[in-house]
BAFI-3210 file (N, C-alpha, C; in Angstrom, 3 decimals, decimal comma, padded with zeros to 6 digits):
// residues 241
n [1|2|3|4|5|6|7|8|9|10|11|12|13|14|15|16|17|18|19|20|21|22|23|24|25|26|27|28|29|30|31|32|33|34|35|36|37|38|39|40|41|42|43|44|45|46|47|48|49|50|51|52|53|54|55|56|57|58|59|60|61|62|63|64|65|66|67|68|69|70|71|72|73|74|75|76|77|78|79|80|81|82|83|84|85|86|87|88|89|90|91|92|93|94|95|96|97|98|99|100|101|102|103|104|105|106|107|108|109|110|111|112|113|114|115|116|117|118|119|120|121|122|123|124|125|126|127|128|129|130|131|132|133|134|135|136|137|138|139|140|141|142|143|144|145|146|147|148|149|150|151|152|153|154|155|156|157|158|159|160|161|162|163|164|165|166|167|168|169|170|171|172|173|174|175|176|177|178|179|180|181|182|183|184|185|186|187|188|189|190|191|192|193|194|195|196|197|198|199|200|201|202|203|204|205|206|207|208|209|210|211|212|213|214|215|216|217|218|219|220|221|222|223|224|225|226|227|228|229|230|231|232|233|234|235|236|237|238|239|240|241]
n.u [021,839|020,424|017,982|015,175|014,101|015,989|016,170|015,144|013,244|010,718|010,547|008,073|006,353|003,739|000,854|000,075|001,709|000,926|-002,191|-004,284|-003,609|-003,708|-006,281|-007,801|-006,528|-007,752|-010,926|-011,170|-010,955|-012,776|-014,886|-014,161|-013,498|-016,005|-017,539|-016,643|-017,542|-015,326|-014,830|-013,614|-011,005|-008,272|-006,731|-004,088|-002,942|-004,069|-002,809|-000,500|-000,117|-001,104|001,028|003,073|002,729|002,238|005,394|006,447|005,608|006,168|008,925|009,247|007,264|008,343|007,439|005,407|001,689|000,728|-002,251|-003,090|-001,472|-002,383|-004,646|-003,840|-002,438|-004,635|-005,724|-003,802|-003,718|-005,740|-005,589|-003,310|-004,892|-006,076|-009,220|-011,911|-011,128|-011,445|-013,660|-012,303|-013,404|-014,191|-011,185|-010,226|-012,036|-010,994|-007,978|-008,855|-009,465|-007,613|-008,779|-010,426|-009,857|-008,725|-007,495|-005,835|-006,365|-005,184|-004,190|-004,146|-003,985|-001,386|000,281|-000,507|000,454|003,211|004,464|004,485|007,461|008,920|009,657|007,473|007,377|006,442|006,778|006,037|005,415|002,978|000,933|000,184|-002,481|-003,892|-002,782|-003,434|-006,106|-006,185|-004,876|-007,264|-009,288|-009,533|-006,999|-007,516|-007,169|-004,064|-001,672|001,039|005,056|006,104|005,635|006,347|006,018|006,181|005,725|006,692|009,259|010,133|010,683|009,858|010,245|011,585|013,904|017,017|016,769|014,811|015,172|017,492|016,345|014,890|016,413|017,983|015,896|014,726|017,167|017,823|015,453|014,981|016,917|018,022|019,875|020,859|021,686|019,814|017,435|014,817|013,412|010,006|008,368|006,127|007,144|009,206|010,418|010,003|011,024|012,902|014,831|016,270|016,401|018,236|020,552|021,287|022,119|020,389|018,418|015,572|012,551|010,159|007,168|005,186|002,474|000,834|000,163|000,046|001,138|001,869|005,071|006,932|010,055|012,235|014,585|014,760|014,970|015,704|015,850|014,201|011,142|007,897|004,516|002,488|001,878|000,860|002,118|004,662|004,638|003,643|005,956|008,242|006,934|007,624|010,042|010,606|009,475|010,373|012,930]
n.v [-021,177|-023,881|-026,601|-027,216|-029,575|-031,271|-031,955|-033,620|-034,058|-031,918|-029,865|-028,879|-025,761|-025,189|-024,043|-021,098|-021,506|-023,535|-023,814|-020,845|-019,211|-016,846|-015,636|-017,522|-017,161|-014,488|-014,886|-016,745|-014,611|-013,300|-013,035|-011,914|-009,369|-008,223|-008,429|-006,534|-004,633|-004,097|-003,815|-002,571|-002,539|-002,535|-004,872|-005,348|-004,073|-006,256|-008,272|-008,431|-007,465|-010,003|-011,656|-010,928|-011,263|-014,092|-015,212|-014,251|-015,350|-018,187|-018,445|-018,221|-020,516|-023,234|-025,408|-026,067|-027,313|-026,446|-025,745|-024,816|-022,810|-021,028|-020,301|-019,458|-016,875|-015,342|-013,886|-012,003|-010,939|-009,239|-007,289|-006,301|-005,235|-003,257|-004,633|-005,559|-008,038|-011,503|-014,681|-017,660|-020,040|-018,824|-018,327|-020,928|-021,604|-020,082|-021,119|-024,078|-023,523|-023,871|-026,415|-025,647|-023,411|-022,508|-024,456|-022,911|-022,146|-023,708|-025,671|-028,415|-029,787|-028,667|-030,239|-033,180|-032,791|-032,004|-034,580|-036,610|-036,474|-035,986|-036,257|-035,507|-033,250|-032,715|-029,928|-028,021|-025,772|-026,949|-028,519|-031,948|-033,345|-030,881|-030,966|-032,998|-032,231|-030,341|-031,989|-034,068|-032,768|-029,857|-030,551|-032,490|-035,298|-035,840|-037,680|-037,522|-037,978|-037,523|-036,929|-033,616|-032,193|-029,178|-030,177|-032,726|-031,911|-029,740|-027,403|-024,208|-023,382|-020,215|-021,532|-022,973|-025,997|-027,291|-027,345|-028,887|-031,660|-032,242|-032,586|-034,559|-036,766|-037,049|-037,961|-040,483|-041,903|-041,372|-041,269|-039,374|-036,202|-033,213|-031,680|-032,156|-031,232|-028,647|-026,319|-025,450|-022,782|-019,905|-017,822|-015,533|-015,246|-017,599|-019,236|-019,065|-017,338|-018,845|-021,196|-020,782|-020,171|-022,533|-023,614|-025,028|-024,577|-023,039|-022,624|-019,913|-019,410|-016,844|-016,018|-013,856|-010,574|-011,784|-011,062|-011,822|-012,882|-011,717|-010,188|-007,765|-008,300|-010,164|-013,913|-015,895|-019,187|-019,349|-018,364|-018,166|-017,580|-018,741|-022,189|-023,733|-022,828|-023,346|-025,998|-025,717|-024,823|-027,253|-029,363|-027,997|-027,918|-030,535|-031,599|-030,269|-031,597]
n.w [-051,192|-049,532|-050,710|-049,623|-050,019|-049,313|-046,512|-044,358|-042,187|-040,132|-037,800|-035,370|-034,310|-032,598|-032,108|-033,044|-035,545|-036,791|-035,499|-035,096|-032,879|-031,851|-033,071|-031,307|-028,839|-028,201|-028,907|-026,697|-024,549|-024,567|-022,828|-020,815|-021,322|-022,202|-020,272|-018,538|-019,934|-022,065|-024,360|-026,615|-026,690|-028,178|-030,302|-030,696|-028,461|-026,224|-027,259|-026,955|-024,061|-023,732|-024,090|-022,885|-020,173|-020,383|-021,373|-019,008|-017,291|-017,970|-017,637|-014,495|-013,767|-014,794|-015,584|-014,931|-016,514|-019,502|-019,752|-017,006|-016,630|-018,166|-017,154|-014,528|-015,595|-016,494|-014,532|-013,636|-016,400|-016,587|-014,441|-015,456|-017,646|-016,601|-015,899|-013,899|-011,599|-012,308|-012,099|-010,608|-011,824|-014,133|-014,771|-014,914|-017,073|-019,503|-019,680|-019,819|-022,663|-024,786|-026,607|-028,006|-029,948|-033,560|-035,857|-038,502|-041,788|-044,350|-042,681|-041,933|-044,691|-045,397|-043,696|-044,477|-046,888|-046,672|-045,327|-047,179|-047,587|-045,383|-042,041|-039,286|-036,416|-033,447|-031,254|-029,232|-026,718|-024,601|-022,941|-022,424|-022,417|-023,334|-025,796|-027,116|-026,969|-029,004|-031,437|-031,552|-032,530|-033,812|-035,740|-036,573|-035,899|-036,788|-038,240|-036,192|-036,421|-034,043|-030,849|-029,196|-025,620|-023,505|-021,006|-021,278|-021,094|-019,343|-019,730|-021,109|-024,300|-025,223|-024,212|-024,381|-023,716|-024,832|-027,349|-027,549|-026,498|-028,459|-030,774|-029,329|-029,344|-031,862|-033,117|-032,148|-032,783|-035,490|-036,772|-037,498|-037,942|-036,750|-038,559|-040,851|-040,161|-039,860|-038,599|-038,029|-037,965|-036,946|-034,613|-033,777|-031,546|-030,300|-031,674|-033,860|-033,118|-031,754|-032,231|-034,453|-032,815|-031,865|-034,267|-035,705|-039,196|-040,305|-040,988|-041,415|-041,007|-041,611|-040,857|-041,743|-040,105|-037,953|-034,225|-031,707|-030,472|-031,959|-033,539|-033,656|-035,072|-037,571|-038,197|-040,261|-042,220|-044,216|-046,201|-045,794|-046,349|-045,406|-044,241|-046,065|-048,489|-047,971|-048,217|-051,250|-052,295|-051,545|-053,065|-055,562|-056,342|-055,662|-058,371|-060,321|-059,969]
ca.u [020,749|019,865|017,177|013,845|014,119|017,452|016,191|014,348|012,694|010,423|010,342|006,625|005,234|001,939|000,467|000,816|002,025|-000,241|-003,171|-004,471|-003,354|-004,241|-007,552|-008,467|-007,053|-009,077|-012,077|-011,580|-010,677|-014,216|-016,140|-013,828|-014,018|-017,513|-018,333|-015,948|-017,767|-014,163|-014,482|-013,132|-009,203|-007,278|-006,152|-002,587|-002,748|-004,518|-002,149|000,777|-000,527|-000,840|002,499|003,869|002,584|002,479|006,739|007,026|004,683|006,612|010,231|009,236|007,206|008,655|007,265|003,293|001,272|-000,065|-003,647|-002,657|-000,084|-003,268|-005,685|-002,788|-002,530|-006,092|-005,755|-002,637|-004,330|-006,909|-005,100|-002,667|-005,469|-007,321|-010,167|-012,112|-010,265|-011,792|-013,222|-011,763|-014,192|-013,937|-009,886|-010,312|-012,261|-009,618|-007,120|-009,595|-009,996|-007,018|-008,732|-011,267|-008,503|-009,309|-006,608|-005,302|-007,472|-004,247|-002,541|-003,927|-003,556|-000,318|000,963|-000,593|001,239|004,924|004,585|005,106|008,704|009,592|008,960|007,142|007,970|005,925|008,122|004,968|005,033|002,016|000,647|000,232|-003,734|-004,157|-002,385|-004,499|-007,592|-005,857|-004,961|-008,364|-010,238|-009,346|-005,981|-008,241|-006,477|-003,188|-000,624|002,488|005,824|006,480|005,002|006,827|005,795|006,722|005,276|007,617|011,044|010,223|011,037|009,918|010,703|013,097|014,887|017,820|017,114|013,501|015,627|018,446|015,832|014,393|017,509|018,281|015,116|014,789|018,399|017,213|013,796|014,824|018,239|018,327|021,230|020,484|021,433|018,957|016,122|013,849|012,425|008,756|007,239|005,813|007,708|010,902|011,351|010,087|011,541|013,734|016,233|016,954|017,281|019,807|022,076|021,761|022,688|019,505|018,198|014,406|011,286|009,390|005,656|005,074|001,221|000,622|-000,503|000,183|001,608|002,794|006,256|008,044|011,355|012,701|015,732|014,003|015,698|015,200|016,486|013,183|010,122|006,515|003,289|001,134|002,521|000,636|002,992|006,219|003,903|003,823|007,883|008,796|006,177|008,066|011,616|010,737|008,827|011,456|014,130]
ca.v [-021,620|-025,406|-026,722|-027,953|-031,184|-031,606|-032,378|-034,976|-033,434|-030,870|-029,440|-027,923|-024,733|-025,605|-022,597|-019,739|-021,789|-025,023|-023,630|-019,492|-018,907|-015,169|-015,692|-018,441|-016,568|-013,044|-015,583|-016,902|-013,633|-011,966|-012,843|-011,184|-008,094|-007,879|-008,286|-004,782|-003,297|-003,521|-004,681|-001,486|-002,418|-002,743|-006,221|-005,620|-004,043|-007,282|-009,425|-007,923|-007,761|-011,420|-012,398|-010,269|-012,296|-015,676|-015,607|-014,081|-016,558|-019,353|-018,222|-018,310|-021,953|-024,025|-026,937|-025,752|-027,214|-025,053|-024,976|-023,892|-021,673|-020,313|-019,881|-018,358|-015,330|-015,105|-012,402|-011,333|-010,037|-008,275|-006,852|-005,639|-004,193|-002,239|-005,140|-006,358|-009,584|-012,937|-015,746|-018,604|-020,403|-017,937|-018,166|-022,108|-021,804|-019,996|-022,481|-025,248|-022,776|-024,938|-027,296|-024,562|-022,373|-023,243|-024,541|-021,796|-022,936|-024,747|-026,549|-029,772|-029,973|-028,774|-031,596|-034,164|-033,255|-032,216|-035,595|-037,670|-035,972|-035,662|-036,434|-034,269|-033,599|-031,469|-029,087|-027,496|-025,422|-026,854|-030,049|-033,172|-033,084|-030,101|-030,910|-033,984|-031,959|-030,054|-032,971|-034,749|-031,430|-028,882|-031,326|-033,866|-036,948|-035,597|-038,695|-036,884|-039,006|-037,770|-035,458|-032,873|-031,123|-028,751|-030,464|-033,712|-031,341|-029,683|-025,995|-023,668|-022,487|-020,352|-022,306|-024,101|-027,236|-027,692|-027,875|-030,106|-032,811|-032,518|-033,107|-036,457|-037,069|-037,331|-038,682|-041,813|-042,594|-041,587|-041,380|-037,904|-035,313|-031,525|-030,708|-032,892|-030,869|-027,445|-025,971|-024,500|-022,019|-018,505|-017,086|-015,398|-015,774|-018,609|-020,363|-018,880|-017,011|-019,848|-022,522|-020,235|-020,297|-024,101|-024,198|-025,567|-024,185|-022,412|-021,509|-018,459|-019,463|-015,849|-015,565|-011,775|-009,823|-011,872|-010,786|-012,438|-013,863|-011,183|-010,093|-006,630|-008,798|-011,443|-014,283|-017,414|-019,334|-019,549|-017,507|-018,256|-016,611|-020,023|-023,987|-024,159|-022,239|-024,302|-027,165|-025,780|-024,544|-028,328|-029,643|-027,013|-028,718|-032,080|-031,819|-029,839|-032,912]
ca.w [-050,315|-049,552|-051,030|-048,833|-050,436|-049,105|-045,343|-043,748|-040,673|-039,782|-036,040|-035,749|-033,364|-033,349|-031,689|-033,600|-036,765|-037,177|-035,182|-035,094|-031,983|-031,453|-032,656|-030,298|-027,469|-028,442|-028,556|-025,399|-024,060|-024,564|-021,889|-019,481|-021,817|-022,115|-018,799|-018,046|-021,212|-022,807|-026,117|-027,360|-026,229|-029,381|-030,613|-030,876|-026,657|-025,902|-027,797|-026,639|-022,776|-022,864|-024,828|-021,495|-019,002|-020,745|-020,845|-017,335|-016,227|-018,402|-016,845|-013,421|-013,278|-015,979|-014,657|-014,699|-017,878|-020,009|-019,081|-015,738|-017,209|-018,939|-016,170|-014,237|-016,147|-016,613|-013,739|-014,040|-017,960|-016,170|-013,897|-016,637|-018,553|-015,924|-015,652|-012,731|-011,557|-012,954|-011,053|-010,009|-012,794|-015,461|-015,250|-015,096|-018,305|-020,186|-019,153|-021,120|-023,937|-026,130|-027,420|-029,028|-030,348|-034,493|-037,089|-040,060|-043,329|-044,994|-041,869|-042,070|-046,016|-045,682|-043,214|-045,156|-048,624|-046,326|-044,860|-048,059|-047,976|-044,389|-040,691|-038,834|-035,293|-032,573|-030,633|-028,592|-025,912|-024,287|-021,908|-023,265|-022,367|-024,208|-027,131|-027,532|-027,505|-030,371|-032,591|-032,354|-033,447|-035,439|-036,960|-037,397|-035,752|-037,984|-037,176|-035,911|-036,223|-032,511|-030,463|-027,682|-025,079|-022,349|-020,097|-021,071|-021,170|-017,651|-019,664|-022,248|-025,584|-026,004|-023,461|-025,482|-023,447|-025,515|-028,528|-027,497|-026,442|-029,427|-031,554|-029,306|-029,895|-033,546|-033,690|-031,183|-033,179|-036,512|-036,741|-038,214|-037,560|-036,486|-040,250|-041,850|-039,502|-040,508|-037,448|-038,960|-037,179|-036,776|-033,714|-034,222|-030,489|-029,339|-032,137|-034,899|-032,897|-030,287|-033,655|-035,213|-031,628|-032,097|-035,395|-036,780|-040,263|-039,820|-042,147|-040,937|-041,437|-041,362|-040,724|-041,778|-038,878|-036,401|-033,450|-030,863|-030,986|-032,816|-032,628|-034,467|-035,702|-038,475|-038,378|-041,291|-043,531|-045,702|-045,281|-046,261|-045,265|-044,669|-044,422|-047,723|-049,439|-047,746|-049,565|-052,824|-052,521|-051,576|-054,502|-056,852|-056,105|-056,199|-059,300|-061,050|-060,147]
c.u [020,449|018,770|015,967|013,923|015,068|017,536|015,319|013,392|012,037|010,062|009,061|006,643|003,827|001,163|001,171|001,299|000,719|-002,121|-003,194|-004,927|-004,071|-005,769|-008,496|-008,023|-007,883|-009,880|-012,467|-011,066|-012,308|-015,165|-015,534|-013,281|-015,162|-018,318|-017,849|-016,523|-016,197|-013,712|-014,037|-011,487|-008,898|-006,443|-004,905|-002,216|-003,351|-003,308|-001,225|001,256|-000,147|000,459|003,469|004,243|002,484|004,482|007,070|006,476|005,564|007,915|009,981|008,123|007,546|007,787|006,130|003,150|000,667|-001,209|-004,045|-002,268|-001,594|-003,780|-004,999|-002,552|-003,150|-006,186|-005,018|-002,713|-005,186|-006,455|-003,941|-003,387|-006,712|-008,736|-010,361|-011,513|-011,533|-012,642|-012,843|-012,071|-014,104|-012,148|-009,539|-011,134|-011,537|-008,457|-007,350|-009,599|-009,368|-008,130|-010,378|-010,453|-008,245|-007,889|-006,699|-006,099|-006,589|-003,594|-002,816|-003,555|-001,878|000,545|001,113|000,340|002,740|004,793|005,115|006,251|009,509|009,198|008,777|006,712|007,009|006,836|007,524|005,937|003,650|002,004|000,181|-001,520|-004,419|-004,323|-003,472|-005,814|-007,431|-005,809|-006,318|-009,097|-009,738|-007,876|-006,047|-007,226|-005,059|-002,062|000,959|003,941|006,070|005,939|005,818|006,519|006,927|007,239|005,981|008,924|010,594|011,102|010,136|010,295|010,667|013,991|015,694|017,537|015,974|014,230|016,410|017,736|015,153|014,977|018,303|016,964|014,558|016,006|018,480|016,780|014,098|016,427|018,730|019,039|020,400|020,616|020,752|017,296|015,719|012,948|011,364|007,969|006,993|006,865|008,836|011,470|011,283|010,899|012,694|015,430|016,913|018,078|018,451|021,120|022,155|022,160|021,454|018,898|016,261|013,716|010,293|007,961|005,006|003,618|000,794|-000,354|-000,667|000,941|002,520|004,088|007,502|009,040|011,711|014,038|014,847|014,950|015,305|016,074|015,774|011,921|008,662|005,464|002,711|002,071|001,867|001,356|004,341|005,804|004,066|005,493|008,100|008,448|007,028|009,378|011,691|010,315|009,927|013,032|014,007]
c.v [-023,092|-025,492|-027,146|-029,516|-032,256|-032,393|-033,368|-035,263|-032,554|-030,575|-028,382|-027,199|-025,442|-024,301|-021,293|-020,063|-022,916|-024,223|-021,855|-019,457|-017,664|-015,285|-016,394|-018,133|-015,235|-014,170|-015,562|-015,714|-012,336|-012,234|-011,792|-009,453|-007,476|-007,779|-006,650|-004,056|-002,789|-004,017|-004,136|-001,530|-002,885|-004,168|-006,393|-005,427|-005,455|-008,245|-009,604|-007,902|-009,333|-011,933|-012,309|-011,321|-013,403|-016,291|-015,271|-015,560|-018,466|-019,725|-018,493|-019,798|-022,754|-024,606|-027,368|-026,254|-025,782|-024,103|-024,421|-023,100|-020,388|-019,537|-018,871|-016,894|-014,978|-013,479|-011,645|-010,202|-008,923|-007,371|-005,303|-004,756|-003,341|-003,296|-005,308|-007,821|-010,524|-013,409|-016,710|-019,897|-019,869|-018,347|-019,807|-022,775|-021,666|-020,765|-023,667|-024,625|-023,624|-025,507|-026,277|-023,615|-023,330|-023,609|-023,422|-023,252|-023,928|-025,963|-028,118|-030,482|-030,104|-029,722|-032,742|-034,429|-033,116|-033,730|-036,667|-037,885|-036,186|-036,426|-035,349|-034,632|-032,522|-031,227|-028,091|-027,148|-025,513|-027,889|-031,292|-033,143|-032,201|-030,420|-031,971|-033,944|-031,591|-030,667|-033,766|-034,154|-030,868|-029,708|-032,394|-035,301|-036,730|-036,735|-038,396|-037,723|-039,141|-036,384|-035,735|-032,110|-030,444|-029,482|-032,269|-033,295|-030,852|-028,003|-025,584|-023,142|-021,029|-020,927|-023,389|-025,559|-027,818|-028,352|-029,077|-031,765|-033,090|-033,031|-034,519|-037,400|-037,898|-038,254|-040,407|-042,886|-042,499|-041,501|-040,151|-037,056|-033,841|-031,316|-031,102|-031,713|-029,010|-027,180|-024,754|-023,977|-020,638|-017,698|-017,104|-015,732|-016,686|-019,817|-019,906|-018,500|-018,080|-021,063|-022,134|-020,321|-021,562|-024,307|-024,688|-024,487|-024,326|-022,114|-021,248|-018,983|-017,843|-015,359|-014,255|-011,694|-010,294|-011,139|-010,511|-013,374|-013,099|-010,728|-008,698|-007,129|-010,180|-012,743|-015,769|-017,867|-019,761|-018,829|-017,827|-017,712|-017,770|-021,201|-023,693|-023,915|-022,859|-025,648|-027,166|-025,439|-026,058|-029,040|-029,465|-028,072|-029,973|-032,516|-031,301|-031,038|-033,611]
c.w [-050,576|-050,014|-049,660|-048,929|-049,696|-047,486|-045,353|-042,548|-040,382|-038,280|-036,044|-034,816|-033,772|-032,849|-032,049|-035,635|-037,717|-036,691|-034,452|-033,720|-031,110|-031,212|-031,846|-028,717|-027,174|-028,040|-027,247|-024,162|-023,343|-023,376|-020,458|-020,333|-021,935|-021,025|-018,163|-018,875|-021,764|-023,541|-026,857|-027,268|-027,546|-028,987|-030,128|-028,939|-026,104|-025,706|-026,388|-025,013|-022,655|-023,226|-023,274|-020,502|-019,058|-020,535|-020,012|-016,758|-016,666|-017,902|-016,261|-012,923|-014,942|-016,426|-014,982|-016,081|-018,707|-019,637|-017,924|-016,013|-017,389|-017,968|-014,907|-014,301|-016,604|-015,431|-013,768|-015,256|-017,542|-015,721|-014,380|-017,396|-018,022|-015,861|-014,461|-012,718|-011,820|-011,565|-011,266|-011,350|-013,838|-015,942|-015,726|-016,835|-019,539|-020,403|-020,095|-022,231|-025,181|-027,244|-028,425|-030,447|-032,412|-035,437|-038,368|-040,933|-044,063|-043,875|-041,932|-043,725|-045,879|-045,321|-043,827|-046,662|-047,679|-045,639|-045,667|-048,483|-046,042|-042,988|-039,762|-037,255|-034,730|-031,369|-030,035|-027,011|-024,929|-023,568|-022,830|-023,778|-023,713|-026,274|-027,984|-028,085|-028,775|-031,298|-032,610|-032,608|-034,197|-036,004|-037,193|-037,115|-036,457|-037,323|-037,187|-035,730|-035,030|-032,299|-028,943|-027,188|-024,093|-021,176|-020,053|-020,499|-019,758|-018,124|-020,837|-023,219|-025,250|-025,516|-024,529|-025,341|-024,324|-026,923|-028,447|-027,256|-027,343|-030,560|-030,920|-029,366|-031,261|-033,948|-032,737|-031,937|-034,325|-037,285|-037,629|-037,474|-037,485|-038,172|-040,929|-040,844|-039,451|-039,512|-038,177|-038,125|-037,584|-035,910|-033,632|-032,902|-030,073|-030,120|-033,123|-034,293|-032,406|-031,535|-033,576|-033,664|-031,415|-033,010|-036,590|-037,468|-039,667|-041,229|-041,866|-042,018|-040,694|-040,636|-041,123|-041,233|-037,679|-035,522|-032,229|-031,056|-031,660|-032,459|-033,613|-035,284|-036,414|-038,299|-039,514|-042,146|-044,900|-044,777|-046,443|-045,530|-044,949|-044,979|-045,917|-048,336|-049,189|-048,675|-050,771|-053,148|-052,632|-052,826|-055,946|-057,087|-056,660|-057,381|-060,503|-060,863|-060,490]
res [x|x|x|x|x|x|x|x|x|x|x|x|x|x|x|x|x|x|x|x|x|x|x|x|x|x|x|x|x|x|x|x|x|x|x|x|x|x|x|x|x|x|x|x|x|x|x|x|x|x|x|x|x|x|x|x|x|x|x|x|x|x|x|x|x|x|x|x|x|x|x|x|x|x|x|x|x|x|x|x|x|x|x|x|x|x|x|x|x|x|x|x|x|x|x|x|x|x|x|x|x|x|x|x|x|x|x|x|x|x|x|x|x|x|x|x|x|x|x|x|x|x|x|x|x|x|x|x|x|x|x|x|x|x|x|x|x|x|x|x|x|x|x|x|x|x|x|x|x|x|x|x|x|x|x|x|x|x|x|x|x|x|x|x|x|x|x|x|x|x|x|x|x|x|x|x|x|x|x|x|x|x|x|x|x|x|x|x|x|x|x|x|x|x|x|x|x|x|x|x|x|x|x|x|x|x|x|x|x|x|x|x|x|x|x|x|x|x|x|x|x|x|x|x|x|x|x|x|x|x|x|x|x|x|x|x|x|x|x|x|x]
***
């Protein structure tokens, strides 16, 4: 097994890995549960509902930003889970919900210490807008060597093409090679399996109990439950050389 030390690159998820995804869409989920009196639906049927209709909905308009994407299948969820349909306003709120949606307790620590080792790349599924709200709240201004969206590439993750512009990307601006680069995320599908059919080397920021994203085939080539802990692995390495 390669070491951590050994690369030069990290390719981020940010939703789902950097920032607690689930729980910031539950959050912004509740008002159109509570209004049906259906606060009683089980987490995981929730989740699992929207994971549904978030990659149908991501297949069939590439193109759409996120927060559209969002507000989109704001009815589509309802619809799915026996609710009264939304309005028009309600689904438009959801949509804004991002930049609410809170950072995991380690992620900005952890950036700040993998940073003194690496360059760290965003590899988002999301709109530029959005993302913006994200980094100047909950990741605190965090200064990203480069940030990618969707909504630059014109597809979504798992789509191979997200990756490939991300690897001329990096090899443009920083002159780093696919094997020097560590795609870090949570989601085996949106991100682990696709890596591995490019070739690039992966470490499974596991989250325990998340949800969305999973795949019944694991796939990694390093596995941690929180970025903190990819922090203290890299720490371990370099301190021991």
């Amino acid at each position: 097994m390669a070491n951590l030390k050994d690369y030069r690159l990290l390719s981020f998820d940010v939703y789902g890995t950097l920032i607690d995804y689930e729980t910031g869409i539950l959050s912004a989920l509740e008002p159109l549960l509570a209004s049906n009196n259906r606060t009683d639906i089980p987490r995981l049927k929730v989740l699992e509902a929207y994971h549904e209709c978030e990659v149908k909905q991501q297949q069939e308009t590439p193109t759409m930003p996120y927060s559209q994407l969002l507000s989109t299948i704001h009815h589509q969820l309802a619809t799915k889970l026996g609710l009264a349909p939304p309005t028009a306003e309600e689904s438009r709120a959801f949509g804004n919900s991002v930049a609410d949606w809170p950072a995991f307790p380690d992620t900005v620590d952890a950036l700040r210490r993998l940073s003194k080792h690496y360059k760290l790349v965003v590899l988002s599924n999301i709109d530029r807008v959005s993302f913006g709200l994200t980094n100047s709240g909950p990741l605190r201004a965090f200064p990203f060597d480069l940030i990618i969206t969707a909504q630059d590439i014109g597809s979504y993750k798992p789509n191979p093409q997200n990756f490939e512009y991300m690897l001329k990307e990096v090899k443009e601006k920083f002159g780093v090679d696919k094997e020097q680069v560590i795609q870090t995320a949570q989601s085996q599908f949106h991100d682990h399996h696709p890596a591995r059919a490019m070739g690039i080397r992966s470490a499974w920021i596991v989250r325990p109990g998340a949800v969305m994203g999973n795949r019944e085939k694991e796939i990694y080539d390093w596995k941690f439950n929180t970025l903190g802990d990819m922090a203290d692995a890299l720490e371990a390495e370099l301190g021991a050389s």
